[in-house]
C-alpha positions as CSV (number, residue, x, y, z in Angstrom):
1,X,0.0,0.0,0.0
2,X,1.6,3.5,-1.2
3,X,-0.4,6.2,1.5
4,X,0.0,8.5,-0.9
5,X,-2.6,7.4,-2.7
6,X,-5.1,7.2,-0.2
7,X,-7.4,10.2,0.8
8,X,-8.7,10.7,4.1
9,X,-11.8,9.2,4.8
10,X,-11.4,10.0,8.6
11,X,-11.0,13.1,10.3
12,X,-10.7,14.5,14.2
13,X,-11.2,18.1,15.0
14,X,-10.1,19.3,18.7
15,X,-13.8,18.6,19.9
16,X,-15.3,16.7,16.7
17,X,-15.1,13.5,14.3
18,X,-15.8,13.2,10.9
19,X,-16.2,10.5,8.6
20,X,-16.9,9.7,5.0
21,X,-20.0,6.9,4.1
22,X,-19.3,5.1,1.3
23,X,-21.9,6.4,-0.5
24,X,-20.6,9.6,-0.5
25,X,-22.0,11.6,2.2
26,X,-20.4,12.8,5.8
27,X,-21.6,12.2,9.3
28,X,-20.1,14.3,12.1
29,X,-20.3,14.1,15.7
30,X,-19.4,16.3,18.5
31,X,-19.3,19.8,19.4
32,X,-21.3,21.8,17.1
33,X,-20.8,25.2,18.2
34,X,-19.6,27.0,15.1
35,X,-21.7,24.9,12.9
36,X,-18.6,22.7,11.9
37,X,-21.1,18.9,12.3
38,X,-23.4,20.6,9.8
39,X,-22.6,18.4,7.0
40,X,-25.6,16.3,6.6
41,X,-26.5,17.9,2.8
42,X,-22.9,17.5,1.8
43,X,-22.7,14.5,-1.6
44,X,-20.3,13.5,-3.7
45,X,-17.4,13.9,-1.3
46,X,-14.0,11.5,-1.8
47,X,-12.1,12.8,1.4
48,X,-12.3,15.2,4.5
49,X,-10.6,16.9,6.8
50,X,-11.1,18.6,10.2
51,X,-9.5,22.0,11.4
52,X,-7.4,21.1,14.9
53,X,-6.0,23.5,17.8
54,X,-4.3,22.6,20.3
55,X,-5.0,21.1,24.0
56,X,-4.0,24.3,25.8
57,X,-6.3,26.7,24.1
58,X,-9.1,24.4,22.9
59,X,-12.3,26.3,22.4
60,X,-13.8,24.3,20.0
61,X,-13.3,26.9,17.1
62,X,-12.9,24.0,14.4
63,X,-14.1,23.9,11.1
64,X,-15.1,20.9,8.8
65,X,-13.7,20.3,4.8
66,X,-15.0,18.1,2.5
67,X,-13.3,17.7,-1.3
68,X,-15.9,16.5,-4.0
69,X,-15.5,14.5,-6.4
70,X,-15.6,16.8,-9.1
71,X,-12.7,18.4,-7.4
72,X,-14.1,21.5,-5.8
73,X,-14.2,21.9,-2.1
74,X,-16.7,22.7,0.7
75,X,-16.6,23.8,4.3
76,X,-18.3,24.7,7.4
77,X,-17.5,25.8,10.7
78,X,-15.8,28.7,12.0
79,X,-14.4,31.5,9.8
80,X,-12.9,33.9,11.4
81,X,-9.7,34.1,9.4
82,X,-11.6,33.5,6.2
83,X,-10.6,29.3,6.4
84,X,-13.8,28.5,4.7
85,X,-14.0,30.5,2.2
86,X,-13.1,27.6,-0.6
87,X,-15.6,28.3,-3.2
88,X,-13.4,29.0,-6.3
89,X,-11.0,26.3,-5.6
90,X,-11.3,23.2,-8.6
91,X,-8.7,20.8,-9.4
92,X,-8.5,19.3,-5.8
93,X,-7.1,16.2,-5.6
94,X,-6.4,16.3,-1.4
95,X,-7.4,18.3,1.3
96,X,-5.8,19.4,5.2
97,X,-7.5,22.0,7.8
98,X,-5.5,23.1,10.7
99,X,-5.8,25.3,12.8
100,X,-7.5,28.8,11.4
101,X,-6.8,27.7,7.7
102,X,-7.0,24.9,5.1
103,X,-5.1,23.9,2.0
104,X,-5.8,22.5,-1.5
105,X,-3.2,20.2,-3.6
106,X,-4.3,20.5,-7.1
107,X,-3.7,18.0,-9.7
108,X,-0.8,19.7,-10.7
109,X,1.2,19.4,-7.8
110,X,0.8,23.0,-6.6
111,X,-1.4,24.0,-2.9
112,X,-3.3,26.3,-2.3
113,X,-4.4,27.9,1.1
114,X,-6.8,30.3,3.0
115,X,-6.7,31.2,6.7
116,X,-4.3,32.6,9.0
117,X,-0.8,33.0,8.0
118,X,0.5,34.9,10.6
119,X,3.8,32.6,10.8
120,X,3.7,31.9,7.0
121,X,1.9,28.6,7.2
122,X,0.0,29.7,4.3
123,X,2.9,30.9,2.1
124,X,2.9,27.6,-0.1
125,X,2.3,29.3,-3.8
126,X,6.0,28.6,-5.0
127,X,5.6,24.7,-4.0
128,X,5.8,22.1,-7.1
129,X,5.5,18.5,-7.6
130,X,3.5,17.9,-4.3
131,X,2.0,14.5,-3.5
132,X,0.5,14.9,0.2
133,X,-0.5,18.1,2.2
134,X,-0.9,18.5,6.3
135,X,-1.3,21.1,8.5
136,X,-0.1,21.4,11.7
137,X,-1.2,24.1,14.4
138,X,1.1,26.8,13.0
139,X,3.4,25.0,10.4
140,X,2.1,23.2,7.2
141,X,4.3,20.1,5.4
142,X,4.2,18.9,2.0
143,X,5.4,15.7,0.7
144,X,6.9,15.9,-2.6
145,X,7.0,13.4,-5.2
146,X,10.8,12.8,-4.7
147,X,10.4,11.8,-1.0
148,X,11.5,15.1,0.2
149,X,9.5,17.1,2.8
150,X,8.8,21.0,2.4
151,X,7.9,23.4,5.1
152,X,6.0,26.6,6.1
153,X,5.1,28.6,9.0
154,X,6.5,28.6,13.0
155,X,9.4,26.8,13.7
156,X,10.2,27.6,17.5
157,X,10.3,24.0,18.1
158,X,12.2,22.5,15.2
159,X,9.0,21.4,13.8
160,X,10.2,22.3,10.0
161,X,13.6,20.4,10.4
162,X,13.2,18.2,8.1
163,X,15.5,18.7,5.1
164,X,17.6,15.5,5.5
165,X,14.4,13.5,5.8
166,X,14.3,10.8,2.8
167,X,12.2,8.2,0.9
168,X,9.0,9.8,3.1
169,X,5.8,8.4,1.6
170,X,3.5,9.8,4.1
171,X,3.3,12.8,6.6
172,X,1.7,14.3,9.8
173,X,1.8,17.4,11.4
174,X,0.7,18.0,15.2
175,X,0.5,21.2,17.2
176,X,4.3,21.5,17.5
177,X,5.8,18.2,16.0
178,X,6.2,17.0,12.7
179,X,5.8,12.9,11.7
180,X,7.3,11.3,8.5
181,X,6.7,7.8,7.2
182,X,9.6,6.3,5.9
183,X,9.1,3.6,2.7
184,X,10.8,1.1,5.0
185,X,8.0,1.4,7.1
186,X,10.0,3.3,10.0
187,X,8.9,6.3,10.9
188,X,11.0,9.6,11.5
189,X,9.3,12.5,14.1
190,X,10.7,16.2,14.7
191,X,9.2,19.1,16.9
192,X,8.3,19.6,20.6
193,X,8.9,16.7,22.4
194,X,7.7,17.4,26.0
195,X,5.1,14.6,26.5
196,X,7.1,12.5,24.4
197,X,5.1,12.5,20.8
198,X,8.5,12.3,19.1
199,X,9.7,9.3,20.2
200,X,8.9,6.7,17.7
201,X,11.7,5.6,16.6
202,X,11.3,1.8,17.7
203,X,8.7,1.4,15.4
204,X,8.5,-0.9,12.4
205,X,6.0,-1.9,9.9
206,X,4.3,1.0,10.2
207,X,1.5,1.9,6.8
208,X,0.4,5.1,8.3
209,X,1.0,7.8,11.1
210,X,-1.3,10.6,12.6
211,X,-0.3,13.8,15.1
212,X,-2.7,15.3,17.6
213,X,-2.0,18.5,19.6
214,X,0.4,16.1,22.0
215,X,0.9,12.3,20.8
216,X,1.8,10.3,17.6
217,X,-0.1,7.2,16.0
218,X,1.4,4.3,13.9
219,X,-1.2,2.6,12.1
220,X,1.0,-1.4,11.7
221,X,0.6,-3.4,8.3
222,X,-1.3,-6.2,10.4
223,X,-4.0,-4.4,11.4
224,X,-2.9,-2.7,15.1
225,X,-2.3,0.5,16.2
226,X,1.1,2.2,18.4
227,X,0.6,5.6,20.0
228,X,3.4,7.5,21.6
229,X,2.7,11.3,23.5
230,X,0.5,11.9,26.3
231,X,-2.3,9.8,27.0
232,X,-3.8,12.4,29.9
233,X,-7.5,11.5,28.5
234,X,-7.1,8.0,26.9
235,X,-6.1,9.0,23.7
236,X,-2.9,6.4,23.8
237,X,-5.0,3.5,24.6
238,X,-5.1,1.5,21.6
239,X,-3.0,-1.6,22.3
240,X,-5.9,-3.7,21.7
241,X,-7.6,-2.1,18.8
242,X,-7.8,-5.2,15.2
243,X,-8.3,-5.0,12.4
244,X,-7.9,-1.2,11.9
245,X,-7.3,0.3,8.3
246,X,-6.9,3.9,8.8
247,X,-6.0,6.2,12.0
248,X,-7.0,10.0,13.1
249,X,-5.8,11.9,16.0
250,X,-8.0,14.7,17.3
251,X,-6.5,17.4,19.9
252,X,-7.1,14.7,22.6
253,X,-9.0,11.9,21.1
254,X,-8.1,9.0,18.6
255,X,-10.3,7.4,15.5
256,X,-9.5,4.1,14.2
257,X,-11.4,2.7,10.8
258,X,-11.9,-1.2,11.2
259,X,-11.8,-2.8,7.7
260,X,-15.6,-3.3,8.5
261,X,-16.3,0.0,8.1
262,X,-17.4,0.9,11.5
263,X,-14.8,2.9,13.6
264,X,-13.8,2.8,17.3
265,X,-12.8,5.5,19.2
266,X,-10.4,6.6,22.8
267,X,-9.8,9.5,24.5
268,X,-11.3,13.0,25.4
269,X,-15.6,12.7,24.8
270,X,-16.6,15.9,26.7
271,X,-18.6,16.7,23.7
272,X,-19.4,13.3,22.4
273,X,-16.8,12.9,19.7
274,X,-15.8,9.3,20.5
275,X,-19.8,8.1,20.2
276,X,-19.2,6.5,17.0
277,X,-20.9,2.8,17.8
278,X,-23.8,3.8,15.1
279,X,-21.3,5.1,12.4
280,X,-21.5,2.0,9.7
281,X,-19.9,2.0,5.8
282,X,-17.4,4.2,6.2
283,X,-15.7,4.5,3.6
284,X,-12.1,2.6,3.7
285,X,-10.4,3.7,0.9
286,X,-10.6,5.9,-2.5
């Protein structure tokens, strides 16, 4: 399995979850307070994402993306900084929200981007021959088709050290730390490392990786899950989940897509956005 070619059909906000039906339409659970669950008349949507912010200031201000299959984009949720205003976007082929803005890669390997970019997260016009987009709190990364990773935005934390990163085939970015997937299934992990989110280097056979505000998830080719970070709410407690095709990480809570397409959640449900036991044919992969 390349990741690359996979678009997300699972996303965590800081206080919601999102996930893509088969059929082509979202369901959304959680805190609804800037409208961001309102998603029910959404169709024809291939992948989604969910705007994050971090532990320390989360207020639920989120906001929900969906890229249809035509390759325009929608969104909902809170606008402040102007993150949903996607309308004229086309030639989507993937999507990212973080926190206050999202990005577009087109099908010609540039990104585009709306939102804050007061730390030049946004500043991603002059980017070429991009194959995978994510957005951190502050920082954004792109995976290029060479297995290089290129950066934007705050890098108080080493976050955007990653110019001697190599044969990447997937990425993640949390509030201050950066994740890489390595093609020999390792995984490489830069940034803020105070609750240790950074420290995966043990791993192996790893298909695909996730960031939250403050821990890491490895998503193994047989089916189970690693997490590394804080587990303050339960976030970390996968060890038994089977049978898992695809992870999220939210600012405090954890998604896992079983290859049944139902989904099992841990971690911070405040708001309810771990009550997934009535979520069926989510969609596995595009």
């Amino acid at each position: 399995m390349d990741p690359t070619l996979y678009k997300a059909t699972l996303a965590a906000g800081p206080r919601h979850s999102v996930g893509l039906r088969s059929d082509g339409t979202v369901i959304a659970v959680g805190d609804p307070k800037h409208g961001q669950c309102k998603v029910e008349d959404w169709r024809n949507i291939v992948a989604v994402a969910a705007g994050n912010v971090h532990m320390a200031t989360n207020t639920g201000n989120s906001h929900t993306v969906g890229l249809k299959a035509d390759g325009t984009v929608v969104a909902v949720g809170w606008n402040q900084h102007h993150q949903c205003e996607v309308s004229g976007w086309s030639e989507i082929v993937a999507v990212t929200a973080g926190w206050r803005r999202t990005l577009g890669l087109q099908s010609d390997g540039t990104v585009v981007a709306v939102g804050r970019n007061a730390e030049g997260q946004c500043e991603v016009s002059d980017w070429k021959g991009i194959v995978a987009i994510t957005a951190g709190d502050w920082h954004t990364a792109g995976l290029r088709s060479d297995g290089t990773v290129i950066m934007a935005g705050n890098n108080r934390y080493g976050q955007c050290n990653v110019s001697n990163w190599r044969e990447i085939v997937a990425v993640a970015a949390g509030y201050l730390h950066t994740v890489g997937l390595q093609s020999d299934g390792t995984v490489v992990a830069v940034g803020l490392n105070k609750h240790h989110q950074c420290e995966v280097e043990a791993w192996r056979d790893i298909v695909a990786v996730a960031a939250g505000s403050y821990h890491t998830l490895g998503l193994q080719a047989d089916g189970t899950v690693v997490a590394a970070g804080s587990n303050q709410h339960g976030q970390g407690e996968v060890s038994s989940w089977r049978d898992i095709v695809a992870v999220a990480a939210g600012c405090a809570h954890t998604l896992g897509l079983k290859s049944d397409g139902t989904v099992v959640a841990t971690g911070d449900n405040r708001y309810g956005q771990c009550e997934l036991s009535g979520w069926r044919s989510v969609q596995l992969s595009i």
